[in-house]
PDB file as gemmi writes it, atoms N, CA and C in Angstrom:
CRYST1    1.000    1.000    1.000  90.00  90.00  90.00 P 1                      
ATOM      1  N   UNK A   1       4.464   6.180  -9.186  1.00  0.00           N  
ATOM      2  CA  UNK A   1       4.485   4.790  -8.816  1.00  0.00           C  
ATOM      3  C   UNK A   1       5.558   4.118  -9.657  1.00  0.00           C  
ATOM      4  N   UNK A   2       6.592   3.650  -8.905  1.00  0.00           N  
ATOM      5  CA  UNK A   2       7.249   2.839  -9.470  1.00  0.00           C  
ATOM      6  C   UNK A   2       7.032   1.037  -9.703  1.00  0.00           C  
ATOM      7  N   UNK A   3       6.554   0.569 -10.810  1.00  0.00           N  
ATOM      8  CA  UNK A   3       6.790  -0.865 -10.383  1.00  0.00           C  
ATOM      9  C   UNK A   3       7.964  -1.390 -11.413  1.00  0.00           C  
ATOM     10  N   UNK A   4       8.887  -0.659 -12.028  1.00  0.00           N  
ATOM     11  CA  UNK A   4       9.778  -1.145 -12.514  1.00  0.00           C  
ATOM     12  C   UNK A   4      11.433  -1.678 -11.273  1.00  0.00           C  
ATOM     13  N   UNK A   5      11.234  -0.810 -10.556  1.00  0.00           N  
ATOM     14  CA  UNK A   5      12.387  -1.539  -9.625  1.00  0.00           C  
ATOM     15  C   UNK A   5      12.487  -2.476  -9.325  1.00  0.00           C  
ATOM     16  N   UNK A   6      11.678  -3.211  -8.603  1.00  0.00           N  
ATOM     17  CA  UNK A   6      11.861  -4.614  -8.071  1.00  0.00           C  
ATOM     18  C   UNK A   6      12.068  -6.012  -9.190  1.00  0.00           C  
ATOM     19  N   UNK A   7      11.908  -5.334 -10.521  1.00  0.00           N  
ATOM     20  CA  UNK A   7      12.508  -6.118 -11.650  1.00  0.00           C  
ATOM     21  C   UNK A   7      13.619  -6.607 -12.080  1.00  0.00           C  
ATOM     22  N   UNK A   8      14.415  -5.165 -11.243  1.00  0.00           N  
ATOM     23  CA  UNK A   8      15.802  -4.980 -11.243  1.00  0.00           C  
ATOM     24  C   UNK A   8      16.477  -5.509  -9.737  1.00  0.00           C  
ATOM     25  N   UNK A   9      15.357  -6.121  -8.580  1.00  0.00           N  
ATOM     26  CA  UNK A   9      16.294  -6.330  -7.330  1.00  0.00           C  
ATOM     27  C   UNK A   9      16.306  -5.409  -6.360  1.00  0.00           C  
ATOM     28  N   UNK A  10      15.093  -4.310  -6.628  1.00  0.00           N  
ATOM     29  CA  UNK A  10      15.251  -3.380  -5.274  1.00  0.00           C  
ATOM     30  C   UNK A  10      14.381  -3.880  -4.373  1.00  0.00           C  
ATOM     31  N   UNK A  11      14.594  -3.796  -3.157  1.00  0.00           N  
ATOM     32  CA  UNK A  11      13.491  -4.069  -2.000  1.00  0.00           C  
ATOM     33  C   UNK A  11      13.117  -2.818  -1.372  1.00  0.00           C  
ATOM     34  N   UNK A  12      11.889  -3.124  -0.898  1.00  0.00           N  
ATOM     35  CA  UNK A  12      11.165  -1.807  -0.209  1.00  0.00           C  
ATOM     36  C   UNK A  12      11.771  -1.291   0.940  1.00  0.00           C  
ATOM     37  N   UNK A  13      11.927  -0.258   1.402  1.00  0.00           N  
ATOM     38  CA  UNK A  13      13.095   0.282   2.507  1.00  0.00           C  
ATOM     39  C   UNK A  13      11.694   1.020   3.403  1.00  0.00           C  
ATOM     40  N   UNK A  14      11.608   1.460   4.404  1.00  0.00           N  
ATOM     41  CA  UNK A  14      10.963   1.544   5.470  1.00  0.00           C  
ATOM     42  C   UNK A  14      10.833   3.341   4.914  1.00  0.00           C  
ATOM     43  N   UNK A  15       9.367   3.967   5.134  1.00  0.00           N  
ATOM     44  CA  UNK A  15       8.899   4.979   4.762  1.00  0.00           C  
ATOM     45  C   UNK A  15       8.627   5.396   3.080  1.00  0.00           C  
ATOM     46  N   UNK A  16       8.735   4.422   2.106  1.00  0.00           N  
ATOM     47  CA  UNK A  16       8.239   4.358   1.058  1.00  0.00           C  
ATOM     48  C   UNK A  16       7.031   4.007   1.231  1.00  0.00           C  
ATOM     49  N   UNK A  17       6.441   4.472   0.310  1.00  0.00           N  
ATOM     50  CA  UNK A  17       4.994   4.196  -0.599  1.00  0.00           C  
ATOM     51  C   UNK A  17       5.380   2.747  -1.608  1.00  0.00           C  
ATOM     52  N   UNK A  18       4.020   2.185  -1.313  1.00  0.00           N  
ATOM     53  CA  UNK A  18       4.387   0.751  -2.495  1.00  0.00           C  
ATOM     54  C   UNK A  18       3.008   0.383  -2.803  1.00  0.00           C  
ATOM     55  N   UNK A  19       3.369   0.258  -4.171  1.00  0.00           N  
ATOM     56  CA  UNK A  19       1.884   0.052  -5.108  1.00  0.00           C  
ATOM     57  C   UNK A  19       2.251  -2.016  -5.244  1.00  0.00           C  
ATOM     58  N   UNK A  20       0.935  -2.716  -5.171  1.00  0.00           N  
ATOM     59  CA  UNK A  20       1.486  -4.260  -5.506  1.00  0.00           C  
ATOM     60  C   UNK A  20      -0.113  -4.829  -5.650  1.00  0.00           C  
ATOM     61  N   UNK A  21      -0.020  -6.355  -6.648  1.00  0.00           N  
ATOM     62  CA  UNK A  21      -1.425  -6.471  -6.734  1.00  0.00           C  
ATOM     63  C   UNK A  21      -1.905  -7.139  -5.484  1.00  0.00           C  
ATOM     64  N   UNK A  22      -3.321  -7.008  -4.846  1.00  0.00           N  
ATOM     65  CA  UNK A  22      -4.178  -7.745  -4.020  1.00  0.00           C  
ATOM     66  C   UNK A  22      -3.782  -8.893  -3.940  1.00  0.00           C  
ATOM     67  N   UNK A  23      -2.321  -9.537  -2.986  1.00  0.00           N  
ATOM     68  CA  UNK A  23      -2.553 -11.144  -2.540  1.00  0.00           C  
ATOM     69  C   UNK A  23      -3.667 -12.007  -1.903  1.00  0.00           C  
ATOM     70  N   UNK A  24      -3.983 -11.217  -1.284  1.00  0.00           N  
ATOM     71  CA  UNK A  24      -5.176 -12.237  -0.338  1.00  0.00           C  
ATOM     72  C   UNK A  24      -6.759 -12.009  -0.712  1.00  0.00           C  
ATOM     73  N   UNK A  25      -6.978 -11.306  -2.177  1.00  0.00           N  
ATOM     74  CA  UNK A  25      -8.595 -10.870  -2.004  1.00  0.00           C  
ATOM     75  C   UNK A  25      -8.799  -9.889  -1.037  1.00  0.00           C  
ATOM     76  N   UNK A  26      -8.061  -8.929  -0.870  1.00  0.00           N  
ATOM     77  CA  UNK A  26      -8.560  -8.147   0.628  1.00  0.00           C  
ATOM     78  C   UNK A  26      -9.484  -7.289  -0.741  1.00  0.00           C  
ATOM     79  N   UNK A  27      -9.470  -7.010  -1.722  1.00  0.00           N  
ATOM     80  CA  UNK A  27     -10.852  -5.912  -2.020  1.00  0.00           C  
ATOM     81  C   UNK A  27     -12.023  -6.763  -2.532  1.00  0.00           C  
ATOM     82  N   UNK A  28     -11.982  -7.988  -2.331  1.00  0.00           N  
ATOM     83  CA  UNK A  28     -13.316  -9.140  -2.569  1.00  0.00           C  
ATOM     84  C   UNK A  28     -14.531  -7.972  -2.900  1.00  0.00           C  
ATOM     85  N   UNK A  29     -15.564  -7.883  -4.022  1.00  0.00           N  
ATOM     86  CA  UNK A  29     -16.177  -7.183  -4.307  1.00  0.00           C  
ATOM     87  C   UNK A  29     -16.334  -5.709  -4.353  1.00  0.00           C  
ATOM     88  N   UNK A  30     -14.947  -5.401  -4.409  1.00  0.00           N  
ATOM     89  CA  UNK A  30     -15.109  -3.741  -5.033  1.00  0.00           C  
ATOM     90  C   UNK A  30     -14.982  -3.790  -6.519  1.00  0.00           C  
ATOM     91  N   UNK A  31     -15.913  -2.743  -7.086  1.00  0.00           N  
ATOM     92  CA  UNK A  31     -15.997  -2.614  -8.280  1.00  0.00           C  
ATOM     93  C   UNK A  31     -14.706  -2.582  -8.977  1.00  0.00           C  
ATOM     94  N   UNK A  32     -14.170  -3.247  -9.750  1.00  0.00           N  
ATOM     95  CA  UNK A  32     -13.245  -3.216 -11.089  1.00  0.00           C  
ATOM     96  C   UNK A  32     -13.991  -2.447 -12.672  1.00  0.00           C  
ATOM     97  N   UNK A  33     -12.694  -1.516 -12.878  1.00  0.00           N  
ATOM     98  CA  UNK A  33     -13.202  -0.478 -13.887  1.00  0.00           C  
ATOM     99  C   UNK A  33     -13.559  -1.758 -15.192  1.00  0.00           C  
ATOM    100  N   UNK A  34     -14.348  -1.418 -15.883  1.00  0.00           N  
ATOM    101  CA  UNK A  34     -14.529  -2.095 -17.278  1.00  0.00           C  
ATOM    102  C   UNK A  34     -13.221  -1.614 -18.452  1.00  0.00           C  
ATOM    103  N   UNK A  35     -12.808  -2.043 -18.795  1.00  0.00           N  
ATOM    104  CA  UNK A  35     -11.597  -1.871 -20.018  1.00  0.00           C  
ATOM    105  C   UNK A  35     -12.017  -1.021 -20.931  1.00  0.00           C  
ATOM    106  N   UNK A  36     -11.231  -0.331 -22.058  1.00  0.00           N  
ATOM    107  CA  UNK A  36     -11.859   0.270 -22.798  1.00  0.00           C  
ATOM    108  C   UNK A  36     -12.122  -0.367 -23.922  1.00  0.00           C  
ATOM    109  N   UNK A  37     -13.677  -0.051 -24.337  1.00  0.00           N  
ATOM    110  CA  UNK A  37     -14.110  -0.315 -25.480  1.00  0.00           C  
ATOM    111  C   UNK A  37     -13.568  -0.470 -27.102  1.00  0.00           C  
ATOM    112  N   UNK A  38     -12.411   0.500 -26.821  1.00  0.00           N  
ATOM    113  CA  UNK A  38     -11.704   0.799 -27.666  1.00  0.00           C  
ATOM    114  C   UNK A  38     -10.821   0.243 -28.240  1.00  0.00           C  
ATOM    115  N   UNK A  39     -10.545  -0.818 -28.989  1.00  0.00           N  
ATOM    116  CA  UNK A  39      -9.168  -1.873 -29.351  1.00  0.00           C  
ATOM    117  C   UNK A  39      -8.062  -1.036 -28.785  1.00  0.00           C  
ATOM    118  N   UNK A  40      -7.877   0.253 -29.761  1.00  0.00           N  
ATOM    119  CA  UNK A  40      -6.610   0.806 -30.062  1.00  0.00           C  
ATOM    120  C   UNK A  40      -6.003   1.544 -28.682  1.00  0.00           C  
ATOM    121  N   UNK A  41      -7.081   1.874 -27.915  1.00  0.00           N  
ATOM    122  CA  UNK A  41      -6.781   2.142 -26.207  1.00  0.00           C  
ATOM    123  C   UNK A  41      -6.735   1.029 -25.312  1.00  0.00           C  
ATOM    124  N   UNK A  42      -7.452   0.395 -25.477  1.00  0.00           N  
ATOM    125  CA  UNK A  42      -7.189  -0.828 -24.847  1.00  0.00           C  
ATOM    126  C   UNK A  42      -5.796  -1.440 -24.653  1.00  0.00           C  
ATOM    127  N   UNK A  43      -5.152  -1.460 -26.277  1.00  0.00           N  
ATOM    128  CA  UNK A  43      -4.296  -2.357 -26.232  1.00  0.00           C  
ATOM    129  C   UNK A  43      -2.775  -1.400 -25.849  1.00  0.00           C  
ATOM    130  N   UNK A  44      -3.168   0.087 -26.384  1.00  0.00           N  
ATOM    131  CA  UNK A  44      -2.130   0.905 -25.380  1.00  0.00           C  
ATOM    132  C   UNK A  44      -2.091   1.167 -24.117  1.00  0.00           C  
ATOM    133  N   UNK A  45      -2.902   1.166 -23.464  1.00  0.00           N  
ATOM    134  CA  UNK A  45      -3.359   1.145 -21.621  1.00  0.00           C  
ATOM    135  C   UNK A  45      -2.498  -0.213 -21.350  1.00  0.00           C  
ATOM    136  N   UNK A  46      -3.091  -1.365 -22.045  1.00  0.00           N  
ATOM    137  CA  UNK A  46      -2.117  -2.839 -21.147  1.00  0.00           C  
ATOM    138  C   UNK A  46      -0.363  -2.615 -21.620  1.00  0.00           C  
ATOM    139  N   UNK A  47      -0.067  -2.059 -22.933  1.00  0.00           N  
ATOM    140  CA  UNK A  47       1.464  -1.590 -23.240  1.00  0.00           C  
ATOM    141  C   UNK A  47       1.777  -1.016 -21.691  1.00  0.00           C  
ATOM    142  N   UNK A  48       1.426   0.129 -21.528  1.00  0.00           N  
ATOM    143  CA  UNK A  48       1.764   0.776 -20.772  1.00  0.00           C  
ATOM    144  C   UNK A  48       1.676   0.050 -18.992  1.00  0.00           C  
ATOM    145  N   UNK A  49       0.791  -0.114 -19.019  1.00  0.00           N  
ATOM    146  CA  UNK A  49       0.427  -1.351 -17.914  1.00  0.00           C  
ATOM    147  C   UNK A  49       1.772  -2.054 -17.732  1.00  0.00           C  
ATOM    148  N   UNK A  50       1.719  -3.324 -18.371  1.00  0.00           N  
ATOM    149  CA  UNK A  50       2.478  -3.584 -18.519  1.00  0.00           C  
ATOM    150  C   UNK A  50       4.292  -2.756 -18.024  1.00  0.00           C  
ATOM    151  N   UNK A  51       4.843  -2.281 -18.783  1.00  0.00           N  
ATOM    152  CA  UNK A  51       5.733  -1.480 -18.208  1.00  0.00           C  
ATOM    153  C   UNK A  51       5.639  -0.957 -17.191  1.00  0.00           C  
ATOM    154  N   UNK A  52       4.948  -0.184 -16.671  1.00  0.00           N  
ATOM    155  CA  UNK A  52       4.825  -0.156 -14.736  1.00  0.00           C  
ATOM    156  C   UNK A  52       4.514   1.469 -15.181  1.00  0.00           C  
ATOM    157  N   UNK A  53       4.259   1.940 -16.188  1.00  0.00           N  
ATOM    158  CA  UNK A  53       3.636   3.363 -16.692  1.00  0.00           C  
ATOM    159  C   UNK A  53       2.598   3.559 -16.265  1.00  0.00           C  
ATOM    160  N   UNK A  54       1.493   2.900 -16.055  1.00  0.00           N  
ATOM    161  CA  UNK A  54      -0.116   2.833 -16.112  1.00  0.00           C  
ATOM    162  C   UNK A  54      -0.468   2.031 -15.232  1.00  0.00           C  
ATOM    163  N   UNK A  55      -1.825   1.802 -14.445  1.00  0.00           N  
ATOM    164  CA  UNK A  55      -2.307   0.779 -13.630  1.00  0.00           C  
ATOM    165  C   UNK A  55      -3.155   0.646 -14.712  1.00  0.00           C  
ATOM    166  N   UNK A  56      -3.270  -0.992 -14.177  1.00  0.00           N  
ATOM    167  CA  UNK A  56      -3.814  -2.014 -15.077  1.00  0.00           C  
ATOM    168  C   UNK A  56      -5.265  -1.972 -14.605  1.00  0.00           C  
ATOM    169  N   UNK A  57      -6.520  -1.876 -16.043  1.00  0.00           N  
ATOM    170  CA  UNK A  57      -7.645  -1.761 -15.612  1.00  0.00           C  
ATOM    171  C   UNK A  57      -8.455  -2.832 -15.070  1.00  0.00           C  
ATOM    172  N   UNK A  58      -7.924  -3.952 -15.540  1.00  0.00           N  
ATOM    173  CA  UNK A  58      -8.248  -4.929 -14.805  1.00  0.00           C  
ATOM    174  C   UNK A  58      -7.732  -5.664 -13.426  1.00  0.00           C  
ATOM    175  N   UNK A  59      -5.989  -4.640 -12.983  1.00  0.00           N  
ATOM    176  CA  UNK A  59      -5.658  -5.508 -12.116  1.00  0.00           C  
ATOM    177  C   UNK A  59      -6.779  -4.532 -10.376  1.00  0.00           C  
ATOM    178  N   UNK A  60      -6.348  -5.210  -8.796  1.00  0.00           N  
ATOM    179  CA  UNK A  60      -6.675  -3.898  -8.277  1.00  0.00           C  
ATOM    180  C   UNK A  60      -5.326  -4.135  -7.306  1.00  0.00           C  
ATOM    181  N   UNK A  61      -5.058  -2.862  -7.513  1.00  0.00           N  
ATOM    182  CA  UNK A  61      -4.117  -2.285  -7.281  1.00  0.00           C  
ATOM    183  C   UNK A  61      -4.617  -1.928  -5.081  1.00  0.00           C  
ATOM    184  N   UNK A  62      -2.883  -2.322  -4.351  1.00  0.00           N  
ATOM    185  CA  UNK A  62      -3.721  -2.286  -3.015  1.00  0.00           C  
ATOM    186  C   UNK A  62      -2.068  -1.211  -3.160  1.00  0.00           C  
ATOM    187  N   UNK A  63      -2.229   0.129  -2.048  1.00  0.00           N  
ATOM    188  CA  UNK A  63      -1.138   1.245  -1.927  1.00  0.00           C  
ATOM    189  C   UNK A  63      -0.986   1.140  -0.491  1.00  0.00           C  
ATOM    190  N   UNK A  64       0.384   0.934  -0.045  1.00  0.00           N  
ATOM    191  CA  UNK A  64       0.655   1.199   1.043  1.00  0.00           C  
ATOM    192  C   UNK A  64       2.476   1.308   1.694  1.00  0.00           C  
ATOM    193  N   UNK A  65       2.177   2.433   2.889  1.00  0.00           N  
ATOM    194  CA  UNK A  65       3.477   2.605   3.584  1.00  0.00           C  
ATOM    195  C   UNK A  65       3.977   1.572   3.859  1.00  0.00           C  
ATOM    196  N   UNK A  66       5.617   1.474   3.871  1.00  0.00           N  
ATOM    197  CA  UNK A  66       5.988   0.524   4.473  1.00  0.00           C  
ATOM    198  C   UNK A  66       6.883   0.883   5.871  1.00  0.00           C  
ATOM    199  N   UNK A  67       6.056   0.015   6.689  1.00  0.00           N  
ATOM    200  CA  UNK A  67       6.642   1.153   8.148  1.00  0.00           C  
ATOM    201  C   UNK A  67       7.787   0.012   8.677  1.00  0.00           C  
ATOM    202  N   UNK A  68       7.859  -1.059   8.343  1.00  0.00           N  
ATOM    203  CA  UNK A  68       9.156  -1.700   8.521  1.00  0.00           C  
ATOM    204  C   UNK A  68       9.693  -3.042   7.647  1.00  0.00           C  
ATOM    205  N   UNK A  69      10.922  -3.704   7.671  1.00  0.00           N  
ATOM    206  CA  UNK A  69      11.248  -4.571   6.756  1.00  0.00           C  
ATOM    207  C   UNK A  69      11.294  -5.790   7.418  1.00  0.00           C  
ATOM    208  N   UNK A  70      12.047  -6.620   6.704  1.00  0.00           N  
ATOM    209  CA  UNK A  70      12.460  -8.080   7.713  1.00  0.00           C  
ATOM    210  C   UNK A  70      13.188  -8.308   8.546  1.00  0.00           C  
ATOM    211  N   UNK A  71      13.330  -8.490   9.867  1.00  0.00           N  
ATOM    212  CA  UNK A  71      14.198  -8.198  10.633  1.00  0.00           C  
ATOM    213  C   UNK A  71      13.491  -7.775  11.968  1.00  0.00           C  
ATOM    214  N   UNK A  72      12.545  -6.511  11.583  1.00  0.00           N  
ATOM    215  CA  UNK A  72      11.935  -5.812  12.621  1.00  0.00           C  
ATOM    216  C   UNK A  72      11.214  -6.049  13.182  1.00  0.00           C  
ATOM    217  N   UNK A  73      11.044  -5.534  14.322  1.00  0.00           N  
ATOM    218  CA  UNK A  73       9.656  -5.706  14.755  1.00  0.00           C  
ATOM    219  C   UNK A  73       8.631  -4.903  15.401  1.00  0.00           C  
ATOM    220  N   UNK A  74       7.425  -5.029  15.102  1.00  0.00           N  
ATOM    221  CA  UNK A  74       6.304  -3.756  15.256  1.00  0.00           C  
ATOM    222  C   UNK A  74       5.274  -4.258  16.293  1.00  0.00           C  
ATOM    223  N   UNK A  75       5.030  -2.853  17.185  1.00  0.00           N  
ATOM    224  CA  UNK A  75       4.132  -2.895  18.221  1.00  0.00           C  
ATOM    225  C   UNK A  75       3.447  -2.121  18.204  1.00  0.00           C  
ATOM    226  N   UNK A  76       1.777  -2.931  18.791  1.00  0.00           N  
ATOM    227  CA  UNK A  76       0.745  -2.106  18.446  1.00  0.00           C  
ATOM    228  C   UNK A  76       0.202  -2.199  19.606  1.00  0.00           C  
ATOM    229  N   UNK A  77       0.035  -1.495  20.645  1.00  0.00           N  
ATOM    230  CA  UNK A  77      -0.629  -1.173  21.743  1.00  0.00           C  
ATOM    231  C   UNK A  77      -1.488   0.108  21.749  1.00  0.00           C  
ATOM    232  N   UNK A  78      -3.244  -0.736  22.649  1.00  0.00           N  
ATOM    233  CA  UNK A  78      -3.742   0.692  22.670  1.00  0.00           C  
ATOM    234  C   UNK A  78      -3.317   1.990  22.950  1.00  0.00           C  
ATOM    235  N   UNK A  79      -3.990   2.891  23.096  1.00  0.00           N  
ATOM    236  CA  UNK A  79      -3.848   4.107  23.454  1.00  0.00           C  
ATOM    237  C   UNK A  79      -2.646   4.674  23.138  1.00  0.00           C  
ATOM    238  N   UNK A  80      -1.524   3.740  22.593  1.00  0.00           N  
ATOM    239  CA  UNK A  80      -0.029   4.179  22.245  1.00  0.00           C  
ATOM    240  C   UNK A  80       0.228   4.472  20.635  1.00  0.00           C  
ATOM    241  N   UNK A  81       0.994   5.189  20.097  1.00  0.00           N  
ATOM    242  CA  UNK A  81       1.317   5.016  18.884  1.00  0.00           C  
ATOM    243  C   UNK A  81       2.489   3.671  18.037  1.00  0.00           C  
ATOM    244  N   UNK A  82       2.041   3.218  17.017  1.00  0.00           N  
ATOM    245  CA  UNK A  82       2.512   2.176  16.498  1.00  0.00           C  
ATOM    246  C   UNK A  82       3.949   2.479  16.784  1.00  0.00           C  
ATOM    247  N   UNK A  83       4.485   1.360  17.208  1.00  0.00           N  
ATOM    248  CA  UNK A  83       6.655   1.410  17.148  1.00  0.00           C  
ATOM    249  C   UNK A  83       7.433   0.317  16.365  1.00  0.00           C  
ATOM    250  N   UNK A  84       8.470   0.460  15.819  1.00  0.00           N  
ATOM    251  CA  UNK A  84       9.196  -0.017  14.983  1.00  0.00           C  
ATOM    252  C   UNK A  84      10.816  -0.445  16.207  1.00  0.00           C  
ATOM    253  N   UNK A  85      10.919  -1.376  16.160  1.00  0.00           N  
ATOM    254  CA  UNK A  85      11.769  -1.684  16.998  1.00  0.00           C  
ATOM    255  C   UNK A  85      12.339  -0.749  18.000  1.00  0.00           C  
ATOM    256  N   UNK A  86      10.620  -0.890  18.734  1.00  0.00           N  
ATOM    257  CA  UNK A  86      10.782   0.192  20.088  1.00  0.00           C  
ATOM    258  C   UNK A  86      11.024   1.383  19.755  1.00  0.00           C  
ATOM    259  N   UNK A  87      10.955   1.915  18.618  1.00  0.00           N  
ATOM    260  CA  UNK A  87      10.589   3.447  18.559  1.00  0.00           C  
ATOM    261  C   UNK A  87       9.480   4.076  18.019  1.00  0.00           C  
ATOM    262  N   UNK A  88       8.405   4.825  18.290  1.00  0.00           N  
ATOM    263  CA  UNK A  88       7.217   5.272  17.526  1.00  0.00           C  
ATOM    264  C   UNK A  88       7.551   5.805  16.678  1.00  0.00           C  
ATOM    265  N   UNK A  89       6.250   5.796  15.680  1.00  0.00           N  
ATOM    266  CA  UNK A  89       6.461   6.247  14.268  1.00  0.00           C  
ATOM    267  C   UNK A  89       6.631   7.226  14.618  1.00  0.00           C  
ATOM    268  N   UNK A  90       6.550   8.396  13.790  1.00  0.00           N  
ATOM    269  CA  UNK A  90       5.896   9.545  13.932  1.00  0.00           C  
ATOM    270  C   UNK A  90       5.315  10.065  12.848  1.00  0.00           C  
ATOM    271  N   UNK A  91       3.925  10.003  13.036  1.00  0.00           N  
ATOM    272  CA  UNK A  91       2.988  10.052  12.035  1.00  0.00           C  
ATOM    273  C   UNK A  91       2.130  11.312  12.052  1.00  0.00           C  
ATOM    274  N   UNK A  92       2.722  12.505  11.858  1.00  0.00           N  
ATOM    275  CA  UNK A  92       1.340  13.366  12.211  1.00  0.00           C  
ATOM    276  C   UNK A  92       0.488  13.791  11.327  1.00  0.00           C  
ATOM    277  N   UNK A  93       0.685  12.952   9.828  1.00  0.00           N  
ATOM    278  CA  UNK A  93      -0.370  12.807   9.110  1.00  0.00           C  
ATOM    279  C   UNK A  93      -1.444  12.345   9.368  1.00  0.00           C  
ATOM    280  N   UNK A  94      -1.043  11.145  10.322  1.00  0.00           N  
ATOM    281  CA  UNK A  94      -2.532  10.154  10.850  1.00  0.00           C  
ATOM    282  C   UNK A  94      -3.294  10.538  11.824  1.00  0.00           C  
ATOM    283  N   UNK A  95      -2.560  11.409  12.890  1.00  0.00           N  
ATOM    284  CA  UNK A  95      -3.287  11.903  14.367  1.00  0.00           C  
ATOM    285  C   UNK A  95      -3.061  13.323  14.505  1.00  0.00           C  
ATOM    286  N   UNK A  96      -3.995  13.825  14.305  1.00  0.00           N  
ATOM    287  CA  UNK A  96      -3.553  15.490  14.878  1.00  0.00           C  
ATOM    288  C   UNK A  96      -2.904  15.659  15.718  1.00  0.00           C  
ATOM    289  N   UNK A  97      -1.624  16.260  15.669  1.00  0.00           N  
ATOM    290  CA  UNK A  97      -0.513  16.380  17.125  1.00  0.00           C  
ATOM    291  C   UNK A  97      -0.083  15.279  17.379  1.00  0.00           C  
ATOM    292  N   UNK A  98       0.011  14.356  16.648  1.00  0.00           N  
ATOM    293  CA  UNK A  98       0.555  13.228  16.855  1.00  0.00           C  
ATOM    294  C   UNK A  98      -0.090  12.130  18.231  1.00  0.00           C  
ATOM    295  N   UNK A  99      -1.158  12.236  18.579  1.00  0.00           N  
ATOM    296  CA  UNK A  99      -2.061  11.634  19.564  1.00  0.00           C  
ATOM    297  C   UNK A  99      -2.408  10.659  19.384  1.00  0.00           C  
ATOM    298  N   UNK A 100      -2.504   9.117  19.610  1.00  0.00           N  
ATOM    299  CA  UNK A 100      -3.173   7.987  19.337  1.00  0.00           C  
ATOM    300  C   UNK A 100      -4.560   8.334  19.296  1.00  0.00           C  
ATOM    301  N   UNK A 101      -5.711   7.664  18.688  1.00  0.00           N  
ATOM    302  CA  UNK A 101      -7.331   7.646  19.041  1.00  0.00           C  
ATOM    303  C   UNK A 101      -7.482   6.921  20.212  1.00  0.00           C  
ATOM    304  N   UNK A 102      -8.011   7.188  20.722  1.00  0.00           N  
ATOM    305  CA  UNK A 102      -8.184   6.429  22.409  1.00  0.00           C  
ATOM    306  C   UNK A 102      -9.686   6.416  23.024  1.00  0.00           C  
ATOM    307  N   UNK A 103     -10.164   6.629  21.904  1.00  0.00           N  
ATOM    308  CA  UNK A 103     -12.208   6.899  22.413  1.00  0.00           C  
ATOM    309  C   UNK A 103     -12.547   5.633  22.399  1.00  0.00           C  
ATOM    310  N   UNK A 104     -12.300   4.464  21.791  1.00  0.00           N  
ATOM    311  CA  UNK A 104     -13.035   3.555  21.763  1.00  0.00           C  
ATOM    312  C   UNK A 104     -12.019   2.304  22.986  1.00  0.00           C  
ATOM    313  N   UNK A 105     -12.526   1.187  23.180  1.00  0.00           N  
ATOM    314  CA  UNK A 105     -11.770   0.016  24.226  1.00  0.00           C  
ATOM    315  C   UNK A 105     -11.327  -0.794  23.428  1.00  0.00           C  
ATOM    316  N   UNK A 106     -10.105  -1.142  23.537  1.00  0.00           N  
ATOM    317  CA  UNK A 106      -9.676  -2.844  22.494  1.00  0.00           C  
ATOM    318  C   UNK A 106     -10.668  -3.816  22.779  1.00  0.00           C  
ATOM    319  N   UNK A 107     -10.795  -4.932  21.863  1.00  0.00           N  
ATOM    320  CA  UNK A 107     -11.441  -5.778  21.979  1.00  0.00           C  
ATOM    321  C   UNK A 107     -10.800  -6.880  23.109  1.00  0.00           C  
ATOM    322  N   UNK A 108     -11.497  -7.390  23.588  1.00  0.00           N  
ATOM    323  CA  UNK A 108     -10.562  -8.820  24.884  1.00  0.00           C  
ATOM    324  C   UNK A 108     -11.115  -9.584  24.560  1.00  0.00           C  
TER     325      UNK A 108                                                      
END                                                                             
């Protein structure tokens, strides 16, 4: 995990991984680890924290792909796979054989 780049001016480029803290409360009541008891760990865990070495025990940390930037634009239709300015991902991490899920109906 890098969080020292964007210190320096890098922006996220499309198929990276990106670690960043929770803007909106999206983990509203998931457990947060307790800190350590320990002064002398404690206060090396937030050093490190800090520097973008360590996740912070108090922050929560949300991980995710970035499947496109500013500019683009993304479509999500049932039964289809997600597209990035009209082209599908290709994800065959997410769907075996690369297949959308299609068992259930969108909501109307």
């Amino acid at each position: 995990m890098d969080k020292l780049s964007p210190w320096f001016g890098a922006t996220p480029q499309r198929g990276q991984v990106i670690v960043f803290k929770d803007p909106g409360n999206w983990l509203n009541g998931e457990d947060i680890p307790a800190p350590s008891s320990n002064p002398v760990v404690r206060d090396f865990q937030s050093v490190l924290s800090t520097i973008g070495l360590m996740p912070s025990a108090s922050d929560q940390d949300l991980i995710k792909r970035v499947i496109a930037v500013g500019g683009d634009t993304v479509t999500c239709k049932y039964g289809a796979p997600v597209s990035v300015n009209g082209v599908a991902l290709n994800e065959p991490y997410i769907y075996p054989g690369s297949t959308p899920a299609t068992t259930t109906r969108p909501a109307r």
